[in-house]
C-alpha positions in Angstrom: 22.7 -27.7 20.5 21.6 -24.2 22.3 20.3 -21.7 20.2 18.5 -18.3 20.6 15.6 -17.3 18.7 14.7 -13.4 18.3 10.9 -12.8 17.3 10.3 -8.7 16.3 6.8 -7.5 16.7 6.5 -5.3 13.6 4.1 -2.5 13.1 3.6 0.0 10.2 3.5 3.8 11.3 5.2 2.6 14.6 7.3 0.2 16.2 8.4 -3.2 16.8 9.3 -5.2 19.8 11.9 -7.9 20.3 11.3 -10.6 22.1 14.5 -13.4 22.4 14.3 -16.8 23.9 16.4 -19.4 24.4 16.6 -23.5 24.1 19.7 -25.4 24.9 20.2 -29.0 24.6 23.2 -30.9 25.4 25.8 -31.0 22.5 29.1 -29.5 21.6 27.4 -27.4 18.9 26.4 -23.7 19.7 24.5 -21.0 17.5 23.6 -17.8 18.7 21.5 -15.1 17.1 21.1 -11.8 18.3 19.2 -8.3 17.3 20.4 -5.2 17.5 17.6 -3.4 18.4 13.9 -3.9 20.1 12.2 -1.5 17.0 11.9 -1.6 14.3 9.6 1.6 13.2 8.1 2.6 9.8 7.2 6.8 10.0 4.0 7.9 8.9 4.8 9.5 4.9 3.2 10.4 2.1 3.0 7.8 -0.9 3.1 10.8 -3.6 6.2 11.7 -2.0 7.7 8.5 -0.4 6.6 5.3 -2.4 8.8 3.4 0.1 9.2 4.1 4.0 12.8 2.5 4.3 13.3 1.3 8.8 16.5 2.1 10.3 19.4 -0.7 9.8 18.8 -3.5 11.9 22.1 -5.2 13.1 21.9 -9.2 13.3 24.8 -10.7 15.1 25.3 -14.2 14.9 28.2 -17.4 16.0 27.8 -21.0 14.7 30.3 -23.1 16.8 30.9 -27.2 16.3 28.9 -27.0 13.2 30.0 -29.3 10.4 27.6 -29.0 7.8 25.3 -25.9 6.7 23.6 -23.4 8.8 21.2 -20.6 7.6 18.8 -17.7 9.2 15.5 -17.9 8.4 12.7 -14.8 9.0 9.2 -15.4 8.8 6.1 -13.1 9.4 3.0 -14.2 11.9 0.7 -12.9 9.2 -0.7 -9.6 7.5 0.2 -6.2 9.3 -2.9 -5.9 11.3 -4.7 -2.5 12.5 -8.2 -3.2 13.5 -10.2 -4.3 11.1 -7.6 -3.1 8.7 -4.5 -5.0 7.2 -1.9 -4.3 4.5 -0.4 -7.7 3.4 2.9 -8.7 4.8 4.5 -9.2 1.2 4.6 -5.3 1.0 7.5 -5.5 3.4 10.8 -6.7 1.8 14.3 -6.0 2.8 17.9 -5.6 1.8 20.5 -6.5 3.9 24.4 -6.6 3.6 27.1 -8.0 3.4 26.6 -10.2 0.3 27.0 -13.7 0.7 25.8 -14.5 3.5 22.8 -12.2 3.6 20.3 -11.7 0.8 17.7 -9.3 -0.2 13.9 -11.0 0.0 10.3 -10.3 0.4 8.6 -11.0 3.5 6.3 -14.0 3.8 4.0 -15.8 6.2 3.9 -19.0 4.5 7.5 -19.8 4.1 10.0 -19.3 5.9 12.4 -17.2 3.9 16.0 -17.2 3.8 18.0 -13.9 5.1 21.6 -15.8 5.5 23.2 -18.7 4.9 26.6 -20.7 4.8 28.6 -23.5 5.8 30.7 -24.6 8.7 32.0 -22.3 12.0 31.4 -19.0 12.0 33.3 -18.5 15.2 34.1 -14.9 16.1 31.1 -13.8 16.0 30.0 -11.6 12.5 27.5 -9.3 11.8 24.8 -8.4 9.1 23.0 -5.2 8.4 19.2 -5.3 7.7 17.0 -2.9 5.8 13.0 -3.7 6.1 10.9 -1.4 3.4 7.3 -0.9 3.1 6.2 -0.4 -0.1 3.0 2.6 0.6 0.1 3.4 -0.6 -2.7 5.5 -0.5 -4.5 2.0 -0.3 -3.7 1.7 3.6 -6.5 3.3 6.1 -4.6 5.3 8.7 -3.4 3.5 11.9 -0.9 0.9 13.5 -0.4 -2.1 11.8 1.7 -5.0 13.4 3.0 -8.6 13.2 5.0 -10.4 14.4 8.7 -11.2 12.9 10.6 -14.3 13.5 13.9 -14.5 13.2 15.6 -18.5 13.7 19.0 -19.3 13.1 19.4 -23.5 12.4 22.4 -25.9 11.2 20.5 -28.8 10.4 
């Protein structure tokens, strides 16, 4: 099985940073997972004004070849958004993402792994799947960049 792995390095009020790496073992069955973009950026806004700070769409492109059973994408954070001594917890991040099935809509976590897609069998051309992250603001947060780090694992177990 071969299988790429993208990891996004998230930060409030700035960006994040992609970083993809690849593990291939030999097997007829192939998945491949890719990002769109190395950012993914939250702007500076006002929580009077902007309760929620939506990111620009990220694109997730993925390919599930020889695969008889079920596959699924996972996304899990490092930890907390981080600034400092400051953090704002990483469950004030959710997203929405499209098209429905396979994608779904969640909340992000550190704990669990949470599930973004999922589905069975080939999905062989490759197909795509828009992603929205939010941050819920607040006044709560003390000015300054905040970051985690955002994995991203596509498996057919």
């Amino acid at each position: 099985m071969a299988h790429r792995v993208g990891r996004a390095l998230c930060a409030a009020a700035a960006t994040c940073a992609l970083v993809l790496g690849a593990s291939a073992l030999a097997s007829a069955q192939t998945l491949s997972l890719t990002l769109s973009r190395t950012t993914i950026p939250f702007a500076s806004a006002d929580p009077d004004t902007t309760p929620a700070i939506t990111a620009p769409v990220l694109i997730v492109t993925y390919r599930v070849r020889g695969n008889p059973g079920n596959w699924v994408i996972t996304l899990r954070a490092s930890g907390d958004l981080s600034g400092g001594s400051a953090t704002i917890p990483v469950s004030q991040v959710s997203w929405v993402a499209t098209p429905s099935p396979p994608f779904g809509s969640g909340v992000m976590s550190a704990t669990v792994a949470q599930t973004l897609a999922s589905g069975s069998g080939n999905v062989d051309p490759s197909r795509t799947g828009q992603v929205t992250f939010v941050l819920a603001n607040s006044w709560d947060y003390s000015v300054g960049t905040y970051t985690a780090l955002f994995t991203f694992t596509l498996t057919a177990p």
